[in-house]
N, C-alpha and C positions, 0 to 999 in steps of 0.2 A: 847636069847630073840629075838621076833622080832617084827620089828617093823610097823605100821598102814601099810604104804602102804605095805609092802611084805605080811600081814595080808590081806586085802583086794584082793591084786592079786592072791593068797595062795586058798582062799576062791573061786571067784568069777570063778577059774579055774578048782573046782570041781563040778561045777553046770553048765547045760544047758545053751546055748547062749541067751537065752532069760530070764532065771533066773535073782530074786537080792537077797540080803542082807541084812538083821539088821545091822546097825552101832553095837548095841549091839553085835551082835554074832560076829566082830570082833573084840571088846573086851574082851568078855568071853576068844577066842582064845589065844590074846594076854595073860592075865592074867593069863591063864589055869586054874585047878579046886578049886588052894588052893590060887587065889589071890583075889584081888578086882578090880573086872571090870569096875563098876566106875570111877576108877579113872583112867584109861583107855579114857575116853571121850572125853577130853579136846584135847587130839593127833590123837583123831581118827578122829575128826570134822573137825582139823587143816587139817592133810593128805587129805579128802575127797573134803574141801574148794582148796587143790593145784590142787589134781588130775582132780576136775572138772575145772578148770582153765587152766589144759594142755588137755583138752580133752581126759583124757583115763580113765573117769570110767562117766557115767548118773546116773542121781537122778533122782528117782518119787515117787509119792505119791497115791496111789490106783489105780495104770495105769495112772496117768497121769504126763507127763514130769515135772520137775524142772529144771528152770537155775540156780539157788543158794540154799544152803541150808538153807531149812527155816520151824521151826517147824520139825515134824517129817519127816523122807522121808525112801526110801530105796536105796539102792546100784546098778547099773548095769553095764555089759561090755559096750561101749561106740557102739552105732547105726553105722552099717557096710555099 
């Protein structure tokens, strides 16, 4: 199994450097086809509130940056 953040880094290293993410589609992944990715959310939100904390992953929301997460947001590799 694995876990938000290896889910996240997993993810975010198959996509272009300027690409993001669904918090969702790193639950799906977690969960994979026969789980429930719901309930998946609660660790992935955790993970994403660390990682943006240690500065290795950006949050935004239609282009534009977030410091915290709040409301919907998406994923990204952290600004180089």
């Amino acid at each position: 199994m694995t876990d938000a953040t290896d889910a996240i880094a997993i993810l975010l290293g198959k996509r272009s450097e300027d690409a993001t993410i669904c918090p969702s589609e790193v639950a799906r992944y977690i969960a994979g086809s026969e789980g429930d990715w719901r309930a998946e959310m609660p660790a992935i939100h955790a993970s994403v509130d660390r990682l943006v904390d240690q500065g290795r992953i950006r949050l935004s929301w239609k282009g534009e940056p977030m410091q915290k997460r709040n409301g919907p947001y998406r994923i990204g590799a952290p600004a180089k």
